[in-house]
C-alpha angles and dihedrals in degrees: 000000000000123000089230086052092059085054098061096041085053095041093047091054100047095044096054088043098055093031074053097048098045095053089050090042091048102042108029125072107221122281094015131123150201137197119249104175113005112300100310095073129046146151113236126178128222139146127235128203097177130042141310117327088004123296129133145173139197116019117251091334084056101049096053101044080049083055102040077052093055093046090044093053088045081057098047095043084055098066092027095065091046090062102050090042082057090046090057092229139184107302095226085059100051093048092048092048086050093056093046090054092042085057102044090054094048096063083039086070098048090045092046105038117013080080095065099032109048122058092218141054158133098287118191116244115227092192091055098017092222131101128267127209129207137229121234127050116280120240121193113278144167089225090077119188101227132031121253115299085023097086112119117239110245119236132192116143108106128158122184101193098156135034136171154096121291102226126267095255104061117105115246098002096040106146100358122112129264133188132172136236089033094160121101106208130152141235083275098056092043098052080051095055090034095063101032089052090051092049095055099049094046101039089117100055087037097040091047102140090201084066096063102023104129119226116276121219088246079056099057090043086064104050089045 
C-alpha cells in the first residue's frame, strides 16, 4: 500500500469524526438523543472526559497524562506507518494500523482543542472531584471552557439492539434490565476497536512470515 493511500484513509477518517462531532457538539444539548433509524440507533450526545466508551480515571491529572498518551501514540503512529509502508507489508496491516492511528488522531483533537473552541463542556470539580455538565447548546468562542489538552472527547454513536429483564431467577442480576450495545463511543473509537479486532483476527494471514521473507542467496541461485 502506498503512503499517499494511508493519507486519504487518515484523512478520511478524521474528517467524517470531527465534521460528526461538531454537528453533534453544535446542535444537541447534552445527554439528549434522536432516532436515526427506528429505536435501535441513535445519536446521543455526551461528553467524555476520559477515554474510549466512556471510561475515565483520575480528575484533571487523569485526564492530561491520558492526553499527553494520546499525543505520544500520534507521535509514535507516525513513525510507525512510515516503517511498515517502507517494509512493503501486508496491505490489511497497513490498513488496520492506518485506522488506529486515524482514530487515535481523531480523540487527540478533542482532548487538545474542544476546550479552547467551544464555549461550553463537561469541567472537573475539584470540591466533589467529579465532572459537571451545562445546560444550552455550545457555539464556537474564543472564551473556551478548558486550557489547552483539557478539552473532553464528543460521543454520539449508540445503538440499543437489544432490551429487556434477565429473569428472576439469575443470580446477581435477577430481575434487573439489560440492553446491548449500552456504550456510547464516535467515529474515532470505532475506527480503534475496528482495526485492533481485525488484527487480531488476521494476524496470521497479516503476520505470515512467508509473505516478507527476503530472498536468500540460495534463492537467487535458483532462479538463475
Amino acid at each position: 500500500m502506498k503512503k499517499l493511500h494511508v493519507i486519504i484513509i487518515i484523512v478520511l477518517i478524521v474528517v467524517a469524526d470531527q465534521a460528526l462531532k461538531f454537528y453533534v457538539k453544535s446542535n444537541f444539548y447534552l445527554n439528549t438523543s434522536r432516532p436515526v433509524f427506528g429505536d435501535w440507533f441513535h445519536l446521543y450526545f455526551v461528553e467524555n472526559p476520559g477515554m474510549a466508551y466512556g471510561w475515565k480515571f483520575g480528575g484533571n491529572w487523569g485526564k492530561l497524562a491520558l492526553t499527553v498518551f494520546r499525543m505520544c501514540a500520534v507521535v509514535f503512529g507516525i513513525f510507525y506507518l512510515g516503517k511498515i509502508i517502507k517494509q512493503q507489508q501486508h496491505n490489511g496491516f497497513i490498513f488496520c494500523a492506518a485506522l488506529i492511528f486515524a482514530g487515535a488522531l481523531g480523540n487527540l483533537i478533542d482532548s487538545c482543542f474542544y476546550g479552547m473552541i467551544f464555549d461550553k463542556g463537561m469541567v472537573f470539580n475539584l470540591q466533589y472531584k467529579e465532572y459537571f455538565g451545562y445546560d444550552g447548546l455550545a457555539v464556537l468562542s474564543n472564551k473556551g471552557y478548558g486550557a489547552f489538552l483539557h478539552g473532553n472527547v464528543v460521543d454520539m454513536l449508540y445503538f440499543p439492539v437489544l432490551r429487556g429483564h434477565f429473569p428472576s431467577w439469575m443470580p446477581l442480576w435477577g430481575g434487573e434490565d439489560f440492553e446491548f450495545f449500552r456504550p456510547i463511543f464516535n467515529i474515532a473509537d470505532a475506527s480503534i476497536s475496528g482495526g485492533v479486532i481485525s488484527i487480531l483476527l488476521f494476524q496470521k494471514k497479516f503476520f505470515n512470515n512467508n509473505s516478507f521473507s527476503q530472498p536468500t542467496d540460495t534463492d537467487q541461485l535458483v532462479s538463475n
